[in-house]
C-alpha positions in Angstrom: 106.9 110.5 75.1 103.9 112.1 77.3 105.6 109.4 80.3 108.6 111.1 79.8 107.7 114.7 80.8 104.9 114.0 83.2 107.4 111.9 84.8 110.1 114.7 84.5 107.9 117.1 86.7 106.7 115.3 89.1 106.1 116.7 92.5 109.1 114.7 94.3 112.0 116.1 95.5 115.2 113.6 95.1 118.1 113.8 95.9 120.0 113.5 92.5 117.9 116.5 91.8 120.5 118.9 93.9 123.4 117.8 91.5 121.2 118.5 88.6 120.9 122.2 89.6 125.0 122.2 90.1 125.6 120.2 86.7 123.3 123.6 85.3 125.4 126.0 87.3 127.9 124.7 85.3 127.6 125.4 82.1 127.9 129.3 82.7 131.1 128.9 85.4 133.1 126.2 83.2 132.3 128.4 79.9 134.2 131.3 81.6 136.6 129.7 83.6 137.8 127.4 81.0 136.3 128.4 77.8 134.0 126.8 74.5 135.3 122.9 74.8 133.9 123.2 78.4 130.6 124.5 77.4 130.0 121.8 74.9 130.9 118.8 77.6 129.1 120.6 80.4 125.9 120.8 77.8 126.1 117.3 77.1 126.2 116.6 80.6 123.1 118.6 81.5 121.5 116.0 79.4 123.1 113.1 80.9 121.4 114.3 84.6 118.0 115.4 83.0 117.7 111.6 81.8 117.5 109.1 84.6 114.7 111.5 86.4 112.6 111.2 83.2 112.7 107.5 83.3 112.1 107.8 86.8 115.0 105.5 88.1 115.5 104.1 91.1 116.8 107.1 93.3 120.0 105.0 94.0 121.0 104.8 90.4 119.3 108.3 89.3 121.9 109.7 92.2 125.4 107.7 90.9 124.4 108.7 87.4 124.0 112.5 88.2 126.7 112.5 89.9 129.3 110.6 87.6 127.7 112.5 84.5 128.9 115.5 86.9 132.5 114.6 88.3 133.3 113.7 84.5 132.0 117.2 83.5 134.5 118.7 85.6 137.1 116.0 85.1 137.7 117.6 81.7 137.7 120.8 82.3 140.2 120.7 85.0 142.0 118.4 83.1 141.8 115.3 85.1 142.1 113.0 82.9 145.7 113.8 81.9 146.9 114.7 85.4 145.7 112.2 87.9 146.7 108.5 87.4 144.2 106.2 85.9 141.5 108.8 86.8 140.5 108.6 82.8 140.1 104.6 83.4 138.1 105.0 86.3 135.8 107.0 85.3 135.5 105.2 81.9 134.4 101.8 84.2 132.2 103.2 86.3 130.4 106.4 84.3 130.1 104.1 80.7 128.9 101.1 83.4 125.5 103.3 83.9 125.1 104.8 81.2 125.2 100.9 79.3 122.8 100.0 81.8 120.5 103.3 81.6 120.8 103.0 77.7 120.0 99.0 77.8 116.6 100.3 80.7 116.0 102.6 77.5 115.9 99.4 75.1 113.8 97.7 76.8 110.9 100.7 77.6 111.4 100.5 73.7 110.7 96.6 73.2 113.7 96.6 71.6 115.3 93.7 74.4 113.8 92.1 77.4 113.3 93.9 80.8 116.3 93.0 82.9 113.8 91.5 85.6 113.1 89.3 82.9 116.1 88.2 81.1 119.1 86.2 83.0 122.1 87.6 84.9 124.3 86.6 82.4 122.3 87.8 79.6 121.5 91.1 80.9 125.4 91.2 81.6 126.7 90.3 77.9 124.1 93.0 76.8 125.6 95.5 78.7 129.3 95.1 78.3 128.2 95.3 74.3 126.6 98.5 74.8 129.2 99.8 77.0 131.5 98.9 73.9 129.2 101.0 71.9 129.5 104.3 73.9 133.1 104.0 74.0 133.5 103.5 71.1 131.3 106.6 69.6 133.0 108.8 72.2 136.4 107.9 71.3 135.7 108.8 67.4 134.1 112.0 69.2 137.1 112.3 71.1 139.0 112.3 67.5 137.2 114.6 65.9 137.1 117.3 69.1 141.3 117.1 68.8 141.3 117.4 65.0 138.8 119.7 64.6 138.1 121.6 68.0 140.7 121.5 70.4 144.2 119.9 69.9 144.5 119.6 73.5 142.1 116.7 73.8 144.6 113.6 74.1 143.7 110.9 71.7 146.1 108.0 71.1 146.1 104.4 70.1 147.1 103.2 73.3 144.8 105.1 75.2 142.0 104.5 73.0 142.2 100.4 73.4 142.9 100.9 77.4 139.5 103.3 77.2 137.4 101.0 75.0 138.6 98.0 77.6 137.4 99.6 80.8 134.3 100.8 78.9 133.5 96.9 78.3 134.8 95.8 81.8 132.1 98.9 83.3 129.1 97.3 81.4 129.8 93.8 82.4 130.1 94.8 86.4 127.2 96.9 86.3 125.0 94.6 84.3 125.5 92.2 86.8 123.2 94.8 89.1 121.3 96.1 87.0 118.4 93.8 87.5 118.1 95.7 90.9 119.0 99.2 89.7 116.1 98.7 87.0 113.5 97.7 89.8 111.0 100.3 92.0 110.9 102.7 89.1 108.8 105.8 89.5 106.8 106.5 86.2 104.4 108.7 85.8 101.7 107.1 83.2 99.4 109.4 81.4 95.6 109.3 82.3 93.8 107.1 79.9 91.2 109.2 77.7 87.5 108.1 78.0 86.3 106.8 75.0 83.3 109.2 73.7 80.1 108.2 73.7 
C-alpha cells in the first residue's frame, strides 16, 4: 500500500496527468450541467484515472486509460451511448480491454496470477478476455440497478446486454494480446527499506 502513494506523488509530470485534472473538472460541470447520475459516473471515473498512475504504468497505457475512463464519463452524460451508432460497443471493446488488462497487472502485483512477462501470449490473452467478462458483467447488473432504482433513463435490455458482454470479452482478448508490452517499463516507487536496530 506504501508503493501505491509514494508512487502516486512522485515528482514526474506525465502526460495522462493533464486529463486527470479535466476528469476532476468534471465532476462539478457534469453535476450541474446534467445533474446526480452524472456526478456518480464522473466520481467513479476520477478513480478510474487516479489508478494507472499509482501503479505507475507505462505512460502509453496510463494515457489510453485516462483518457477512455474520460471520453466514457462524458459519453453518458451527453448521452452517447444511445445516440451515436455502435459508440456503446466501441467503447465497451476498447475501455473494458484496459481496464481487464490494468485489473489482471493488479492480480499479478498481488501474486494472485503470473506477471504477463512471464506467462504466454495466449495465456495472458484467455485471462484477460475472462476478466473483461467479469467487468461487464458487474457493470451491466450496475447498469440494472441504476434504471430500476436511479434513473429510468439508463437503457438496459437483453439484447443490448449480450452485444455489451460480447464486445467486453472481444476487448480483453485484443488487448491481452499486448499487454505483455503495456505491463513492461513500469515506474514504481518502492519504499526505503528500514535499518534493522542494533
Amino acid at each position: 500500500m506504501r508503493s501505491l502513494r509514494l508512487t502516486f506523488l512522485r515528482r514526474r509530470f506525465l502526460p495522462a496527468d493533464v486529463v486527470r485534472v479535466l476528469t476532476l473538472l468534471s465532476i462539478p460541470v457534469a453535476t450541474i450541467g446534467w445533474g446526480s447520475t452524472s456526478f456518480a459516473v464522473m466520481s467513479l471515473a476520477l478513480f478510474g484515472v487516479v489508478l494507472p498512475r499509482m501503479l505507475g504504468l507505462r505512460p502509453a497505457f496510463d494515457l489510453a486509460v485516462c483518457v477512455l475512463v474520460l471520453v466514457a464519463g462524458w459519453s453518458s452524460a451527453l448521452e452517447w451511448y444511445t445516440s451515436v451508432f455502435l459508440w456503446d460497443k466501441l467503447i465497451h471493446v476498447v475501455l473494458t480491454g484496459l481496464l481487464a488488462a490494468l485489473l489482471a497487472v493488479i492480480a499479478a502485483d498481488l501474486r494472485l496470477v503470473p506477471h504477463a512477462l512471464d506467462a504466454g501470449r495466449v495465456a495472458v490473452s484467455l485471462l484477460v478476455f475472462t476478466l473483461g467478462l467479469a467487468i461487464g458483467s458487474v457493470w451491466e447488473m450496475c447498469e440494472w440497478l441504476g434504471h430500476n432504482f436511479v434513473d429510468s433513463k439508463i437503457y438496459v435490455g437483453y439484447d443490448d446486454t449480450i452485444g455489451d458482454l460480447a464486445a467486453d470479452g472481444l476487448g480483453g482478448l485484443l488487448v491481452g494480446l499486448v499487454l505483455p508490452w503495456l505491463a513492461a517499463e513500469r515506474d514504481v516507487v518502492q519504499p526505503p527499506a528500514h535499518s534493522p536496530r542494533g
